[in-house]
N, C-alpha and C positions, 0 to 999 in steps of 0.2 A: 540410356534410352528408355522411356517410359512409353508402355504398351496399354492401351485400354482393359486388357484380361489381367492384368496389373493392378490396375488401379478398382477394379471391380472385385479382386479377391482383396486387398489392401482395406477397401469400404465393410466389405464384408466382417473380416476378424475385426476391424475397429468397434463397429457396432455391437458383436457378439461379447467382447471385451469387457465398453459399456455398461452393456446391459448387466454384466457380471455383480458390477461395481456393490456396495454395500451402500444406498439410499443415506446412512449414516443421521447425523441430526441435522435435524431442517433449518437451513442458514436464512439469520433474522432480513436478509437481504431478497430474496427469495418472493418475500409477498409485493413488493414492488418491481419486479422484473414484467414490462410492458408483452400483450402478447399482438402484435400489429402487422400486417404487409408491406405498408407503407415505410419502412424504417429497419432499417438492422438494427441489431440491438448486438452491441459491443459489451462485451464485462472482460476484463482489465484486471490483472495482480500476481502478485508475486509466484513461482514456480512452488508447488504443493500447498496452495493455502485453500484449496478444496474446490479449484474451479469446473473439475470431472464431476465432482458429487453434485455441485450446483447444478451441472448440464442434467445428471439425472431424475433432480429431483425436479426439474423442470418440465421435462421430457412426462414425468409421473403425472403431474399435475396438468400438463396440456391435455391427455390421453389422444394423442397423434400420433402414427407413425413418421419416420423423418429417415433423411439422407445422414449418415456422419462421416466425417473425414478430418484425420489428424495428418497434420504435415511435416509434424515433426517425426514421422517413419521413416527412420533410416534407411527402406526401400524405398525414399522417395527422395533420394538425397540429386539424383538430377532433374528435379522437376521444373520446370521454367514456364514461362507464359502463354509458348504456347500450346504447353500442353495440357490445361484449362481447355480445349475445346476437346478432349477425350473424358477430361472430368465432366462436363457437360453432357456429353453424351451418353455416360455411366450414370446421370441423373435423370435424365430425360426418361433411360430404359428403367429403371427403379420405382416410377411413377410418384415418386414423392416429393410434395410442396414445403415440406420444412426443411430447411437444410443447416446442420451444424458445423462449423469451420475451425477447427480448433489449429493456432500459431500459423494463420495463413500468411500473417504479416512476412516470414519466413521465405515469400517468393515475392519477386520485386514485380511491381504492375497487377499484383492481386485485385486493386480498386477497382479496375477496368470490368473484370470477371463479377463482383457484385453487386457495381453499378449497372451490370448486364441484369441479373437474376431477379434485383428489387425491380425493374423495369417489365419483367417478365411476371411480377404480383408475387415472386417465393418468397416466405417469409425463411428469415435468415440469422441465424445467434454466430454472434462472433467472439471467441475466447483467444487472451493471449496472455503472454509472459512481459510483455515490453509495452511501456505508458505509450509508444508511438501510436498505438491504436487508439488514444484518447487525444492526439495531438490536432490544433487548427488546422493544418495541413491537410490532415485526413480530411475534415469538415470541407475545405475547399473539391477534395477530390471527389468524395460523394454527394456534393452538392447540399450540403446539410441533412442529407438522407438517415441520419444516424441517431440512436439514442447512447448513450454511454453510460456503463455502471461500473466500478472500480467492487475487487473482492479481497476482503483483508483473512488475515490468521481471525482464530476465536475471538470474538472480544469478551469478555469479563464473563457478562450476563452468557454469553454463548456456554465460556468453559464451566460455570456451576452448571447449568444444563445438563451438558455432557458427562461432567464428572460423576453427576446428580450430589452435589454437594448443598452446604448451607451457602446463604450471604452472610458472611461476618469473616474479622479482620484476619483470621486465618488462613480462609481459603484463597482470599486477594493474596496473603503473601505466597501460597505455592503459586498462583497465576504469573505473580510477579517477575520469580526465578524460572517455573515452565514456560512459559508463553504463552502462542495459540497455535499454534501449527498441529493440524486434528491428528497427524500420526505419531508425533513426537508427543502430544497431550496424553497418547493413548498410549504408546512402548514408554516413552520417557529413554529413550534409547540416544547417548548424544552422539552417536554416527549418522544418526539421520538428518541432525543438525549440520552438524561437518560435511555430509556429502551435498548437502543442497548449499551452502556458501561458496564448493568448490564446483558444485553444477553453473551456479551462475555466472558466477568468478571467469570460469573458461569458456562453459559454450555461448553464456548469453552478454561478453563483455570480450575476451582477452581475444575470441576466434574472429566477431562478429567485428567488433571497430579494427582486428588487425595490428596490437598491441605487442610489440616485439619482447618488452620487459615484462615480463606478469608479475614479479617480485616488488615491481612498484607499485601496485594500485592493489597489491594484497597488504606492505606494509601500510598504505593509505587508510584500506579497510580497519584491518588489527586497531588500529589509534583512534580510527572514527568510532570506535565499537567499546574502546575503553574511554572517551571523552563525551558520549552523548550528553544531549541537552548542555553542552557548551560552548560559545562562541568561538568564531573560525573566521580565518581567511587563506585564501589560495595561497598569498606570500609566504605564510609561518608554515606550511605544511611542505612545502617544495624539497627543504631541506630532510623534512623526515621520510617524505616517500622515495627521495633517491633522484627526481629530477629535476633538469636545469632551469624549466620555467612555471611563473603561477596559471598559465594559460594554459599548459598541460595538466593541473591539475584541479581546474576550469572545465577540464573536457570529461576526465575523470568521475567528477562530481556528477555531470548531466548523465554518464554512465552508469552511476551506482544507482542514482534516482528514476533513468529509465527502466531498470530493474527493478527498482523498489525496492532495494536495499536498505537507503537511504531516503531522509527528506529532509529538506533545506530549509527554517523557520527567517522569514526576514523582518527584519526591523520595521515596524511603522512610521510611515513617514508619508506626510500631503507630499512631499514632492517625489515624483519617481528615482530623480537622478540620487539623489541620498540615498532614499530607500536602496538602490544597489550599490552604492558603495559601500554600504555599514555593513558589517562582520553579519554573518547569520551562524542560526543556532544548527546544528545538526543533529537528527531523532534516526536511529534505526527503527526498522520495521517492526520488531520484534523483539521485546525483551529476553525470549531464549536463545535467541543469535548472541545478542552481549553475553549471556552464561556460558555458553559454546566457545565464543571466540577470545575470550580474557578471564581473566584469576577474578572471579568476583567476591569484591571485600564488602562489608559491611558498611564502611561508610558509601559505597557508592546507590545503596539502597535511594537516597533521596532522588539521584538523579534518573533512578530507573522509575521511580514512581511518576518524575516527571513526563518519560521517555512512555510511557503508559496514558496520562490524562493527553499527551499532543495525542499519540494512536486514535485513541477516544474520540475527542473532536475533530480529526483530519477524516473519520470514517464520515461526518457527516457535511464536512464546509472543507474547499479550498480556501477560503478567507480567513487565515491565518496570520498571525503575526505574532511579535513581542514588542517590547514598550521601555524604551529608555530614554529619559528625559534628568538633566541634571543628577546624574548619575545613580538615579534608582531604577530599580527595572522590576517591570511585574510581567511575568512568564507569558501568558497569553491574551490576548486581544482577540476576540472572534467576533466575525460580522457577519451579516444577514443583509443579500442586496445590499453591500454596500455602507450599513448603519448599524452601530457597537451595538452587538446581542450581549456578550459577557463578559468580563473581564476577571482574570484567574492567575492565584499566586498556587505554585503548589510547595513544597517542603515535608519534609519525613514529619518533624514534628515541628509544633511553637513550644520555644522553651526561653530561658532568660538572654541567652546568647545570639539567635537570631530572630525574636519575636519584633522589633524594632524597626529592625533592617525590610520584613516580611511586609510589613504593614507598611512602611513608608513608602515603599514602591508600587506595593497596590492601591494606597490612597492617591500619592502621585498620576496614577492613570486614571484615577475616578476623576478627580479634581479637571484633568486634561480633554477628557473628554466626558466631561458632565453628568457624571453617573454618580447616585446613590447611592448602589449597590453593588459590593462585588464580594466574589468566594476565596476563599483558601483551603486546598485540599489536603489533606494531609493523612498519615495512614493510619491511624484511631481517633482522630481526636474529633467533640463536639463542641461549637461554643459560638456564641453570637456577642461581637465589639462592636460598641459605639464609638469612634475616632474621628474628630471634625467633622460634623455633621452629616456624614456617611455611615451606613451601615456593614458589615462585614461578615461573614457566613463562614463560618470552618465546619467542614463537612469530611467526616473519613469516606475515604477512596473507595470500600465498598458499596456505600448507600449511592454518593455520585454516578459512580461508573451504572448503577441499575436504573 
């Protein structure tokens, strides 16, 4: 049973908490966050990738005072819908029109309580752990009331920043094996890695869908984590996660990526139904989840650097894909509304063995969709090809990625 002198001491250490927090460096995401009445404003990403810090530094930069409330206090593990009309109450007496909701997704029929508040002119931030707060769904339930922003680990430019390092191919390679996750950037400690795989793993997947085996979509994980940036289907993996069908590991998949664990790269194709039949690519979140969760060798470098330029581009476009036509394939295809912005081969290096192979599947997607131009990334190297009357751009991964 949840008590309004509960929920009022509960608001209070949250915010004293807060305010504790260390401001930290100022996330490049930060200068676009909307400040409006009209609209909640959602931000969305994975557990530890600095969505408290962003709250603060937001909070710094408003210079407002505000309501805050985390839901994920274990003294508030019976909290239900209708007890929103004591949290209500607990806002009303506080006198304050901003209100922060951090994993309200957490209590079923929260939409209700929002859609109340924005009606009432509170403006309203909404943080969570799970993409359903960026789902149509939602859009239908608050009636398009909502703005939505997704918040990643460090990117590149972030972690020179922070580390206060140079650009050059050095510091991309510690990025490469670190990642960005700002506490692990900063300890380098890999329990912090390990405890947030298994935070997600159980509270925000195996408790939450109700998951009787957890040994299956862990060994699912492990393989996804040592195969990034290579093509999959639900059939071939049934047998290595342990169960009977590809529709359970169907389900799996939409679990890793509501998490953010995982993302799913699919095939370009004019026709829908293709496009989901064709194998996709799988990219973890974070290239220090792959150093955490598998023996990292030396040749898997290329595909981490791969697993790095998707990060890159997914922080700015859902319009994703890859590009396989007569059997060559060039890594990414990105659009803009709709219409080819760039088209990108990446690989560790060009060298006599797969310079051939590089170029033919990137000219294959030029050719295909009428483009001039396209890059190749790669992790030192500089150099500009002329190849059937296209041009070609090799660009090392640090200059890129800034």
């Amino acid at each position: 049973m949840v008590k309004l002198s509960d929920i009022e001491q509960i608001a209070s250490e949250q915010k004293e908490r807060l305010l504790q927090n260390d401001s930290g460096l100022q996330r490049e995401i930060l200068e676009t966050l909307p400040r409006m009445a009209s609209h909640a404003l959602i931000i969305s990403g994975i557990r530890r990738c600095g969505k408290s810090t962003l709250l603060h530094q937001y909070l710094r930069s408003s210079e407002q005072d505000f309501f805050y409330f985390n839901f994920e206090d274990i003294r508030l593990y019976d909290f239900q819908i209708k007890d929103f009309a004591l949290l209500d109450t607990a806002i009303e007496k506080s006198g304050q029109k901003l209100l922060f909701f951090d994993e309200i997704q957490a209590v079923t029929g929260w939409e209700l309580f929002v859609r109340q508040k924005l009606d009432q002119r509170y403006r309203i931030v909404l943080t969570g752990s799970n993409a359903s707060l960026l789902s149509r769904e939602l859009g239908t339930k608050l009636t398009g009331r909502q703005i939505t922003k997704e918040l990643f680990p460090f990117s590149y430019r972030e972690f020179v920043s922070f580390k206060n390092k140079k650009n050059n191919a050095k510091t991309f390679l510690e990025y490469l094996q670190t990642g960005g996750f700002p506490e692990y950037v900063k300890a380098e400690n890999p329990d912090i890695l390990n405890g947030l795989i298994d935070d997600i793993l159980y509270r925000d997947i195996v408790v939450r869908y109700g998951i009787k085996d957890a040994s299956s979509i862990k060994r699912l994980l492990s393989y996804l984590f040592f195969n990034t940036a290579k093509l999959t289907t639900p059939s071939k993996l049934k047998d290595i996660a342990g169960v009977k069908s590809p529709s359970t590991i169907l389900d799996y998949f939409s679990y890793l990526e509501a998490s953010y664990l995982i993302q799913l790269l699919p095939k370009f194709s004019f026709s829908l139904k293709s496009q989901m039949l064709a194998p996709k690519k799988v990219y973890v979140c974070d290239t220090g989840l792959i150093k955490t969760g598998t023996i990292l060798l030396t040749e898997n470098y290329g595909y981490l650097l791969e697993n790095i330029v998707f990060s890159h581009l997914r922080r700015h476009t859902k319009e994703l894909f890859y590009f396989n036509e007569n059997n060559k394939e060039c890594d990414f295809v990105e659009l803009q509304n709709g219409k080819i912005k760039t088209l990108l081969q990446v690989c560790w290096d060009l060298n006599e063995d797969n310079e051939e192979r590089e170029i033919r599947g990137l000219t294959e997607a030029m050719h295909y969709f009428k483009q001039t131009k396209g890059y190749i990334i790669t992790y030192n190297q500089r150099d500009t090809i002329h190849h059937e009357n296209v041009v070609i751009e090799v660009i090392p991964a640090h200059e890129f990625l800034m």
